[in-house]
N, C-alpha and C positions, 0 to 999 in steps of 0.2 A: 550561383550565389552561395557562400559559407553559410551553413545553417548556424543556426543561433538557438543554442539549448541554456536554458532554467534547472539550477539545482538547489539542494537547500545548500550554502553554506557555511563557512568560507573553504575555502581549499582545502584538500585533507580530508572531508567527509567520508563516510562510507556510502555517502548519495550521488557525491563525485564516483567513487570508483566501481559505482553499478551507473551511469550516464557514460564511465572509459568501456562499459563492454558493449556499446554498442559501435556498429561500427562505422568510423568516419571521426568518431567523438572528440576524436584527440586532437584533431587537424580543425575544429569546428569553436565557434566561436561559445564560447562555456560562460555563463550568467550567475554568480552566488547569489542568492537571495537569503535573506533575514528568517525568511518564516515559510509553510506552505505555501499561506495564505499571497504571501506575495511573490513565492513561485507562479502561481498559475496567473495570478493576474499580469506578469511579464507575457504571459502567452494568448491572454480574453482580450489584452489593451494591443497585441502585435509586435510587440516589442521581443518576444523567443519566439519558436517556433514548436518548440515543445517544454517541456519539463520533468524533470526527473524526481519522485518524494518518494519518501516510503508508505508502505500500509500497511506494511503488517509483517508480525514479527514470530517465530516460534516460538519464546518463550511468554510473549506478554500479548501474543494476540495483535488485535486491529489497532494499526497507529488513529486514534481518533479526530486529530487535527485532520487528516489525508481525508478520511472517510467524512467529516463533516465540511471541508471544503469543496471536494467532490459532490456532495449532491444537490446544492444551491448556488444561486449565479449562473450564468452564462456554461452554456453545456458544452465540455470536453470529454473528447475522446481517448480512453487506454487503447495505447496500438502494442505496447508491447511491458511484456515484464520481466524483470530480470532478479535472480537470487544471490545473494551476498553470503555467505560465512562471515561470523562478527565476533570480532576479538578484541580485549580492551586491557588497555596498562593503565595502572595509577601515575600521574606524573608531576612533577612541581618545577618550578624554576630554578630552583636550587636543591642540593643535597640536604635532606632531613632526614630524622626519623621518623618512625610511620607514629609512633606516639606524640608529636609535632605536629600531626594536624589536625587541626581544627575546625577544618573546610573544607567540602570537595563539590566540586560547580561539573556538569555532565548535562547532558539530555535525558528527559526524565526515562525515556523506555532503556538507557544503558543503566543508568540508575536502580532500575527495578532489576537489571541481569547479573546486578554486582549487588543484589543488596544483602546477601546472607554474607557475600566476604566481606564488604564491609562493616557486619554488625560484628563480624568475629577481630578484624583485625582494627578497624579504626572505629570504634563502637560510639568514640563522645563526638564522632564530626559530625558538623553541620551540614545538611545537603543546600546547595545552593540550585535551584533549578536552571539550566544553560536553554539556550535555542537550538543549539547541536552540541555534537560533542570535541568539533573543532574548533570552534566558537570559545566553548570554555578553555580548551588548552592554549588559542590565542591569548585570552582575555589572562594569562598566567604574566605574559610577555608585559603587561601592560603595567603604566606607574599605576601607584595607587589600587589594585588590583580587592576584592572584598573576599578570596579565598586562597588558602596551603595550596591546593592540588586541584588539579583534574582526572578526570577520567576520560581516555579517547581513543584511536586505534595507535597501535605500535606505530605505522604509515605517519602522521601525524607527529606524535613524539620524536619521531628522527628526525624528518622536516623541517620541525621547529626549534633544533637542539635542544631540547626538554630532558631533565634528570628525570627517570622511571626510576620509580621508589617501588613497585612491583607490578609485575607481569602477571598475565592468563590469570585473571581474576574474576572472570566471568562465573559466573555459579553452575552453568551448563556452558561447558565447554565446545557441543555442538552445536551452536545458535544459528540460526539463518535467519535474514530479515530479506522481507521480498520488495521490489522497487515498482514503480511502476512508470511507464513514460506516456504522458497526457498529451494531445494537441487539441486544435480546432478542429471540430467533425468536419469529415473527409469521407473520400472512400475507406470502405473498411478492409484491413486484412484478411488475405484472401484464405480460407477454412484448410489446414494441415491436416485431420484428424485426429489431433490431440490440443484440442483448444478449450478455452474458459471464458466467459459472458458473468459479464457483470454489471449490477444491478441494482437501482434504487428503489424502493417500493414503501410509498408511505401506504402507514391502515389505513383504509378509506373511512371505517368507525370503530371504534370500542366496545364489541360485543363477544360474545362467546362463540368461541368456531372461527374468529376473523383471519386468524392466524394459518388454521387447519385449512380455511377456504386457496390462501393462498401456497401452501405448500404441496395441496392437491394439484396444482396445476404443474406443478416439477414431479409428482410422484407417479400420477394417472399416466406419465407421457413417456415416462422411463429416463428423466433428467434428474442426476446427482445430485447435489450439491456441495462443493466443498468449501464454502464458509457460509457464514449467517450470522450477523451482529444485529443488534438494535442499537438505535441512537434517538435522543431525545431530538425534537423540530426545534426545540429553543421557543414555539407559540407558547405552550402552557403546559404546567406540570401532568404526566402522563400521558403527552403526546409523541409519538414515536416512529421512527422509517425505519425498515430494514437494511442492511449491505448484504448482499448475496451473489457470490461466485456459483456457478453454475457450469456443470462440466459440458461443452459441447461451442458449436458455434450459431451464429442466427440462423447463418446459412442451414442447415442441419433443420430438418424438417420438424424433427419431435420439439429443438428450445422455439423453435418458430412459433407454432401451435401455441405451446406454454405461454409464449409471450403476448401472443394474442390473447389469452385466458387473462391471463395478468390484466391486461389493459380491461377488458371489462371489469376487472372487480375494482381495479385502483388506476384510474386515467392517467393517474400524476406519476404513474410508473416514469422511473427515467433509466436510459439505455446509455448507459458506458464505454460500451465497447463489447467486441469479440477478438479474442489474439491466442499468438499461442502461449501454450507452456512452458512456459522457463525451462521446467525440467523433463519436457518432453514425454513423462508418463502418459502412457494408456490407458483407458478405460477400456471397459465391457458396454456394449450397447445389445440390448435384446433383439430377437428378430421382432416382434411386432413393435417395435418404436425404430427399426431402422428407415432410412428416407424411401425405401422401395416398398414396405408396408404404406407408410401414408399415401403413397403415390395409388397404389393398390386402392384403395380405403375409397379416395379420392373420386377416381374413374369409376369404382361400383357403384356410388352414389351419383354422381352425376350422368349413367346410365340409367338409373332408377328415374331421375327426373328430368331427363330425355334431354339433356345437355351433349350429349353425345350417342 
């Protein structure tokens, strides 16, 4: 059967062209969706098989829509993630000058990557918020259209035959934004040695240390972490869950433990996934948190109390 992947779109994305670096992707039946939100539910209702969104980006951090889609509703699994370089042109339907606009429509996190050039170069335009940022350079095409310009990747602007009024406008010119690809829990992928676990963990209450209680269970164990966001639950002002990438796999004896620790302090812990690293870096793991220390750990205590 043709698998059936969910993107955000429409065509042209840079969500499309981190769902082409997997592979099969091209030959496989490809889904645009309008929003995250209804990426994934293509994939909770059976309609994809998986999904391709972003989460998170180097210059602006955690895509938030991803991260609060992800940890409510029907539980899916990240099997795999993939890194983008992200580069963005100004474009319009027609030739203008850049003093000519008025309007520029994008998605809000390319928005934020271009916002110093366009405070310097189109200072009086109006931001229109887009749902992507091929969206908006369609939405150019269209009658009646409510902006000058867009902003979206070069890839797109050719596509579309779009006049680029300027190029490599990005304010940090080495961006990367990271993708992720979600399914229905499955078996998990199988532990490479350079994997990441990630993680939902609402506070279980509002006290002091609640925070510390939980990061001791990654720190005691000798588990990294390379990210950590809070996000509101949306219940009530000051209520809050963590996002946390975590370096290692379940499989891997020390995030196991941890996760175990986890789940006593906050039941409502929810598991993500474990996969690899996009960019295939290394870590350091110490010998007393490698799997052959617990293993060690394990047998002496259960000789203590005569289990063996």
């Amino acid at each position: 059967m043709t698998p059936r992947y969910a993107f955000l779109g429409p065509e042209g994305t840079f969500t499309e062209a981190a769902l082409l670096q997997i592979p099969g992707a091209d030959a496989a039946t490809r889904i645009p969706a309008s929003n995250v939100n209804a990426a994934l539910y293509l994939v909770r209702s059976g309609e994809a098989d998986a999904a391709m969104v972003p989460v998170e980006n180097s210059v602006e951090g955690g895509v938030t829509a991803t991260l609060d889609a992800i940890a409510t509703g029907q539980e899916l699994r990240i099997t795999r993630e993939v890194l983008v370089p992200i580069s963005f042109v100004l474009v319009a339907a027609r030739d203008m000058s850049l003093t000519d606009v008025r309007s520029v429509s994008t998605h809000g996190h390319a928005w934020a990557q271009c916002r110093r050039w366009a405070h310097s170069n189109i200072p009086t335009a109006e931001y229109v918020p887009g749902t992507s940022t091929a969206a908006a350079a369609v939405g150019l095409l269209e009658s009646g259209a409510e902006y000058d310009a867009a902003i979206c990747s070069p890839l797109v602007a050719r596509a579309r035959g779009l006049t680029v009024l300027a190029d490599n406008i990005a304010d940090v010119p080495d961006a990367v934004t990271r993708f992720i690809l979600l399914e229905r829990p499955g078996q998990l992928p199988a532990p490479t040695g350079t994997d990441k676990t990630t993680l939902v963990i609402p506070l279980p209450e509002d006290r002091p240390g609640a925070l510390m209680d939980i990061l001791d269970q990654f720190g005691t164990r000798g588990v990294n972490l390379s990210r950590i966001e809070s996000r509101p639950t949306g219940s009530f002002l000051g209520d809050y869950f963590f996002s946390i990438d975590a370096e290692g796999h379940v499989a891997d004896a020390r995030v196991a433990d941890a996760l175990r620790g986890l789940h006593r302090l906050s039941p409502g812990l929810r598991f993500l996934g474990s996969y690899a690293r996009a960019d295939r870096s290394e870590y350091a793991v110490a010998g007393h948190t490698a799997d052959d220390a617990f293993q060690a750990a394990d047998h002496w205590v259960n000789q203590i109390i005569g289990k063996q």
